[in-house]
N, C-alpha and C positions, 0 to 999 in steps of 0.2 A: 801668307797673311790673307785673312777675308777682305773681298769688297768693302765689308759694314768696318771693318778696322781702318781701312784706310781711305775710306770716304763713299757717300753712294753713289755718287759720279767718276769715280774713279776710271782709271781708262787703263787697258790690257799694258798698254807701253807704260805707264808708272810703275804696274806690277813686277815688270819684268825690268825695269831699275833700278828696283828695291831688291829682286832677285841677284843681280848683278853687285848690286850693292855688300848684300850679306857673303859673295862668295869671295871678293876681295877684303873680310874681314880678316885681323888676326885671329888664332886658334880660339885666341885667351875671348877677346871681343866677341865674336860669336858663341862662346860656349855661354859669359855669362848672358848677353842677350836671349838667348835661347831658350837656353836649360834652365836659368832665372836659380839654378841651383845652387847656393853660393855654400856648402858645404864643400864641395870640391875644392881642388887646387888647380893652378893652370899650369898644373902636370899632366893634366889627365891626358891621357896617350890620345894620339894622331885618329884612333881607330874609333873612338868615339865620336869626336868632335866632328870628323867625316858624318859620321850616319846623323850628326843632328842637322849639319848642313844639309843634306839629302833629305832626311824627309821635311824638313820645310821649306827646301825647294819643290818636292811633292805636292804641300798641301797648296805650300802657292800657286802650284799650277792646277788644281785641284779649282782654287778659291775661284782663279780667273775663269772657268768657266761655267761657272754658276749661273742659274737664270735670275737669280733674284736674292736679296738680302734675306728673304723670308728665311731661308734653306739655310742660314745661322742662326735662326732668332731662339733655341735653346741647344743646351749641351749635351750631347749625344754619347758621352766616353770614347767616342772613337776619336783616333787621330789621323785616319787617315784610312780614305777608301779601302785599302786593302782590309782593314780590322772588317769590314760588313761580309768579309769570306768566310767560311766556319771553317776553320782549322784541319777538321775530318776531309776537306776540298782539295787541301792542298798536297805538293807531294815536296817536304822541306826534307833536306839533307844535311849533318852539319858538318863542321871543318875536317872531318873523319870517314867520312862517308855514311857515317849512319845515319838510318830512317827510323829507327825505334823508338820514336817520341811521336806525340802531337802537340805541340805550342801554338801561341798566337803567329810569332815573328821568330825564327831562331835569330835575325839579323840583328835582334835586342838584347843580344847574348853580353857585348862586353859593358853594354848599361846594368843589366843584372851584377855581373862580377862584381862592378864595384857597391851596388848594394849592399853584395853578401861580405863581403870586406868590411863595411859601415858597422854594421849587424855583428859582424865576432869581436869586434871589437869592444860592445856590449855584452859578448856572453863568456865571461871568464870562466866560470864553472865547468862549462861545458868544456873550452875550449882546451881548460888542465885536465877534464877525465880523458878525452883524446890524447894528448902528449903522456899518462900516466899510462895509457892502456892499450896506445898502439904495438908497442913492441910487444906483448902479450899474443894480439889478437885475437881475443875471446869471443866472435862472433868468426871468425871461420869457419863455414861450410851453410852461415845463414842464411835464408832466402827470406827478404822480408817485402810484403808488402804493405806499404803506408797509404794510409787513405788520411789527410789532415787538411789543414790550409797549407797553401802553397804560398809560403812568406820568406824573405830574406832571413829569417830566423830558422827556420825549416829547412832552407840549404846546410845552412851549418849544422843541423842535428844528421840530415842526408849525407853528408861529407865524413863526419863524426863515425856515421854506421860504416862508413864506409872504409874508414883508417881504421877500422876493428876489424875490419877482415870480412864484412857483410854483402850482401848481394842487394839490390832492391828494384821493385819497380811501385812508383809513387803515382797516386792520385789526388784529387782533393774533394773534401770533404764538405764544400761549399759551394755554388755555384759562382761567387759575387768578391770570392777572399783572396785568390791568386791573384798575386801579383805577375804580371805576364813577361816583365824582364827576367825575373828570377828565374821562373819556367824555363824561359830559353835560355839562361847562363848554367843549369844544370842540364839542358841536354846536350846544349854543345862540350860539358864535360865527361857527354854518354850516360849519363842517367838517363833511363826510359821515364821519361815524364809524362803524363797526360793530363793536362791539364790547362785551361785557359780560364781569364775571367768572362763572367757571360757566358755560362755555356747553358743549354734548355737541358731540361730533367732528360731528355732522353741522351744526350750527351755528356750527361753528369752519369748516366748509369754504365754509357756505353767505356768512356774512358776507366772506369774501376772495372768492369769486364776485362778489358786491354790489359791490364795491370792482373791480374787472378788467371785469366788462361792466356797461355803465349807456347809458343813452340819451344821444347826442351825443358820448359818453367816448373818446375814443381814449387811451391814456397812450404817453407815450414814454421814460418812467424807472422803474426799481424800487426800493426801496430795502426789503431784506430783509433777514432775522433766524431764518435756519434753512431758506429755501430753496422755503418750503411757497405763495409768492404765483408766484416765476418758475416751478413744476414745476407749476401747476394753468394758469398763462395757457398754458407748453408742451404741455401733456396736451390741454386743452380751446379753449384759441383759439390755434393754430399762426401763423395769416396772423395775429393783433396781434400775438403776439410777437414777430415780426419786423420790424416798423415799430419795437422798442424800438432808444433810439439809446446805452442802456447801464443795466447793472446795479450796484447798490451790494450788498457782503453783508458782515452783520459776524460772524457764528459761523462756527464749525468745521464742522459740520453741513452750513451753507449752502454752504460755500469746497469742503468736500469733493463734495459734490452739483455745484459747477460745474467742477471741475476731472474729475468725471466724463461730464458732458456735453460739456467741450472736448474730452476725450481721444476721445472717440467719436462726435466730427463733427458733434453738437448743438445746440453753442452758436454761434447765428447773431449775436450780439450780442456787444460788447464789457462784461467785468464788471471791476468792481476788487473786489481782495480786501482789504476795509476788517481782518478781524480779525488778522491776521498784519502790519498797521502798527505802527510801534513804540507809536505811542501811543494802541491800541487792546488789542496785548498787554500791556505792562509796565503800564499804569496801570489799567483795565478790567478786566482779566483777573485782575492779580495783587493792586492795592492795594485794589480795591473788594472784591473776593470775599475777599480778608482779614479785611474787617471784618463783612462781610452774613452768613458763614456762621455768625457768632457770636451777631449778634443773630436768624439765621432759628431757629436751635436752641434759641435762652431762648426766645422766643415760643412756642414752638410745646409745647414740654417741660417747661421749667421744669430744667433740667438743671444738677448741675452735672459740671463739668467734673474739677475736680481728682482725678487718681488714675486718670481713665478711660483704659480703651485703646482706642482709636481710629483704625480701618484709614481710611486714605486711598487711593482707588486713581486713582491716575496722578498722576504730577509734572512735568506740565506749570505753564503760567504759575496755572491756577487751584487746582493741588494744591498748588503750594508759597504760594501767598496762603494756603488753609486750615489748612497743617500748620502755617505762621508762625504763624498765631493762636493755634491751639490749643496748640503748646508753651508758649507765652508764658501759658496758664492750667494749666499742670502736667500737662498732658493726656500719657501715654505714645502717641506719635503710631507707626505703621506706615504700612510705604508699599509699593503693589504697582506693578509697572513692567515693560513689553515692551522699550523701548527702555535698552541700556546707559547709554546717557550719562547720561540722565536717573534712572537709578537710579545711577550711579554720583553725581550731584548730590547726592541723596537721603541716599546713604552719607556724605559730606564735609559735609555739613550736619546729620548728625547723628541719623537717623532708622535704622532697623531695615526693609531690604527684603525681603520677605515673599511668600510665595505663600496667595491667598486661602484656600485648603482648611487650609494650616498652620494659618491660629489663628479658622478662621468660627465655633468652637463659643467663643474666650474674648473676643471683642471685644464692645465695649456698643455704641458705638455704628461706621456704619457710612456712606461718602460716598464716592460717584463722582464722578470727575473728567478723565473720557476722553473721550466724546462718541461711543466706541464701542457696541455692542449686544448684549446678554445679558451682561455684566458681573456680574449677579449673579444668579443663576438659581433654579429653584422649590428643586432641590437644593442649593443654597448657604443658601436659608434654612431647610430642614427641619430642617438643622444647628445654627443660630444658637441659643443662647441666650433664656430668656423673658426678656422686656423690653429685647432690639437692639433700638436705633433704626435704622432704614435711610433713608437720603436720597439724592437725588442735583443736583450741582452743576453739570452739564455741559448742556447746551441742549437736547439731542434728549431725551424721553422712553423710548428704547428701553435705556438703561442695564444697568436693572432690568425682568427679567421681570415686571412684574406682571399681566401677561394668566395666566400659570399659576398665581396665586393665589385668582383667581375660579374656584374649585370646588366643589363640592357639600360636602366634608369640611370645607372651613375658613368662618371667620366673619369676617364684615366690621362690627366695630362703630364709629362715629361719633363719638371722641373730644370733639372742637370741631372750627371750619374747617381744612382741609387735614390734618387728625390724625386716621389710621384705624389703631383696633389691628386683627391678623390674629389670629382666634384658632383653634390649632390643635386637634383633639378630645382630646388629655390636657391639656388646659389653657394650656399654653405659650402666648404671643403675641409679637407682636414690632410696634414702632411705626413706621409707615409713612408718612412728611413730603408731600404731594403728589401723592398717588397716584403717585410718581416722575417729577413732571416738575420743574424749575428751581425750588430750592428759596427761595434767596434772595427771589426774585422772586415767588415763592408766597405765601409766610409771611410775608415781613419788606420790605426795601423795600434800592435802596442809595444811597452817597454822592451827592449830585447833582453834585458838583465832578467824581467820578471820569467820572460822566455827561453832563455839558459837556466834555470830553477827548473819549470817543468820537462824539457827536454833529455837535463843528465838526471833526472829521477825516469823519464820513458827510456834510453839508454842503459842505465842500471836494470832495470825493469827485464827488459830484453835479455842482457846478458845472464840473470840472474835466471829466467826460463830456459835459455836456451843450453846451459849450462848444466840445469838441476841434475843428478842423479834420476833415473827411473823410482818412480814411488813416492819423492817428497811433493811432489801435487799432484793431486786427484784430479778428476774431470769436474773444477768447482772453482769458484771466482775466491781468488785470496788479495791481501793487501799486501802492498811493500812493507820487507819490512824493517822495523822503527832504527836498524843502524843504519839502514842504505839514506832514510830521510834525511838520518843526523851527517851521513859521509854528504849530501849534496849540499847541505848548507855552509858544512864546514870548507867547501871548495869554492865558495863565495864569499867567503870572511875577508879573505884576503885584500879583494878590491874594495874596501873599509879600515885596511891597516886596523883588524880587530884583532885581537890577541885574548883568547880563551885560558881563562884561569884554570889548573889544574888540579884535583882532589891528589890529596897525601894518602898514605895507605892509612890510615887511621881514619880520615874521614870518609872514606871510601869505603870502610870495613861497618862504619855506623852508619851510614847511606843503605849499605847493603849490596853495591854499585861496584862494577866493572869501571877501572880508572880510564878508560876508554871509551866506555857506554856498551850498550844504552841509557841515558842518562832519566828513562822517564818511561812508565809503564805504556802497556798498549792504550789501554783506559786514559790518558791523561791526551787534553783536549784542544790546551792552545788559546783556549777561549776570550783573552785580553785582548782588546781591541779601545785604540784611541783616534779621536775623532779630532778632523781641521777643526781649528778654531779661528 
């Protein structure tokens, strides 16, 4: 406990009674004290509830000798002296003797476990293509490297590759998105992780290097999340990249990045473009970022919603999950848009389309949802209002300028994690969610159900490359295809007690239709979308 918690006067001998105090706790007493986690049971094994004791007898001793309250007066994400070490410093071992990770803490290992326990528990889908397809092992002899967010959700797909017979070494694809228990509960189960939250671009490069060259390491799969694992193996190892026998990508960012290297005679490898499947767009894209953008904004603000107006830019599948939301909390929703259709969507659903410069000086808060670059620039917020919130929702971090806000004239102060006000020299400021990178995923967390949907379609994805015959994919970006969509959905039916009507041979025969499927050409779009009301 801090000084400023338990008084400013407080004196080193009360700390150390209250120390005393917590270690004569029961299991149960202290965990919920502590951990305030009340998802748990007070089963939770002897091994946890040890390390919570432990480190907040750490930080108490930590607290007690501080020079001053000041040294608490904002929240740092750390918890504890030891997190200000960068992980590359240390030399962690875990219950096995291996070194082939880097994490924050491996000692946060069996806090992860139960994470990742929480987490499958949400992803049915996934969890039956594992039990349908372990005994098979269709990934035998794969060497895959993941470059994604490093989530409780992501163990289970990492676990998943891994009852298939697969190899991996994983990185992450955000600086700000790993979760740092998980990281450690998959290397203490020998997974070569690299990954912590908080890491600096050069440490963000250096961990996917770790991951791509290794002694003995050849990989023959990618499986990417913005594009930044296959364009470092292209840049820096040209001859492994080409031994790859295919690439998996689930962003906009990434798909766009290989449709630029097909177009220009680059891509030596065959890729699927996992994000533009149906059920990586409509459920991923649209239903999860519905609900994540809601709670990434409480978290992070304490906001409320009702009354505010609130620019949305672009109406794609993830601006119209967030405009859903936020109408559906009284929120006066705008929407900015390059492409007609999609502002004409905009318009029939009920929304106001807008040119940013029109209303940057009366909106509160502010979200990107393009995946484009310079979307909101130094000049778009010199305009903005004191206290716009600015965030962004789309994968890439180049959304939002925030390289032209690191200037001598403005102020960067340290809200809590991920929350920095900008303060301008007449005082104006404006709150800034992630230093502009993926907010959701920053701040808040998402559905794991919606996350079992895109995972056993990146599994499928995988097997279905690694697998191909020579000659069914060229050196060219393809899509999954339309049965493997329909097998992921049909593997999540179940946790809905749904029940699929059957076509007779007769209707079948006037359909034109396989009693099986595909039930719907490639051309057919999905495009219904109902709105909170």
């Amino acid at each position: 406990m801090s000084k400023k918690m338990l008084g400013k006067n407080a004196s080193d001998n009360s700390i150390d009674e209250f120390s005393e105090k917590v270690k004569t706790m029961s299991d149960e007493e202290a965990f919920r004290m502590r951990a305030g986690r009340k998802r748990h049971s007070i089963q939770l094994d002897k091994r946890i509830t040890q390390q919570l004791l432990t480190q907040d007898r750490r930080s108490s001793n930590a607290s007690s000798t501080g020079d001053s309250v000041d040294s608490f007066s904002s929240y740092t994400g750390s918890s504890s002296g030891e997190d200000d070490i960068n992980p590359r410093d240390k030399q962690q071992t875990n219950s096995k003797g291996n070194r082939d990770f880097c994490v924050r803490n491996i000692d946060n290992a069996a806090f992860g476990r139960r994470e990742i326990e929480i987490a499958e528990q949400e992803m049915p889908g996934l969890v039956a293509l594992r039990r349908r397809a372990e005994g098979d092992k269709p990934l035998v002899g794969a060497k895959i490297i993941g470059c994604t967010h490093i989530t409780a959700q992501t163990a289970v797909l990492i676990e998943t590759l891994s009852s298939l017979g697969a190899t991996i070494r994983w990185a992450a694809c955000n600086i700000y998105s790993t979760q740092n228990e998980v990281a450690a509960a998959l290397a203490e189960a020998g997974f070569p992780i690299y990954a912590w939250k908080g890491e600096t671009e050069e440490d963000f490069w250096w961990c996917i290097d770790k991951c791509i060259n290794a002694e003995g390491w050849q990989p023959n799969m990618i499986l990417d999340d913005g594009g930044d694992a296959t364009h470092l193996m292209l840049k820096r190892y040209p001859a492994m990249f080409n031994m790859v026998k295919g690439i998996v990508e689930e962003s906009v960012t990434g798909v766009h990045r290989l449709y630029q290297l097909s177009k220009s005679g680059k891509l030596t490898v065959p890729a699927m473009n996992v994000n533009d499947s149906v059920t990586k767009t409509k459920f991923d894209n649209l239903y999860s970022c519905r609900e994540s953008i809601l709670d990434a904004l409480k978290r992070t603000t304490d906001v409320m919603f009702g009354g505010k107006q609130i620019l949305v830019c672009g109406y794609g599948e993830v601006g119209k999950g967030c405009a859903s939301a936020l109408k559906g909390l009284g929120v006066n929703v705008l929407v900015t848009e390059i492409d007609p259709i999609c502002a004409l969507q905009a318009c029939m659903d009920g929304f106001r389309v807008v040119r940013l410069d029109e209303v940057v000086k009366q909106i509160d808060i502010l979200i990107t949802c393009t995946g484009n670059k310079n979307v909101v620039t130094r000049n778009h917020m010199d305009k903005m209002k004191s206290g716009c919130i600015v965030c962004n929702m789309g994968h890439s971090n180049t959304e939002i300028d925030v390289g032209s806000l690191r200037t001598p004239d403005l102020t960067w102060e340290k809200v809590r994690s991920q929350v920095d006000h900008i303060i301008w020299p007449d005082g104006k400021r404006i709150i800034l969610l992630a230093e502009g990178r993926l907010v959701n995923l920053s701040c808040s967390s998402v559905p794991s159900f919606v996350v079992s949907i895109t995972s056993a379609t990146q599994a499928l994805a995988l097997i279905e490359l690694f697998n191909a015959p020579p000659g069914r994919y060229k050196q060219d970006v393809y899509l999954l295809p339309k049965k493997m969509d329909e097998y992921v959905a049909s593997l999540h039916l179940p946790s809905f007690d749904a029940h699929l009507t059957e076509l007779s041979d007769e209707q079948a025969k006037y359909l034109g239709l396989n009693k099986t499927g595909p039930f719907k050409p490639n051309y057919y779009r999905y495009d219904h979308f109902l709105f909170i009301s």
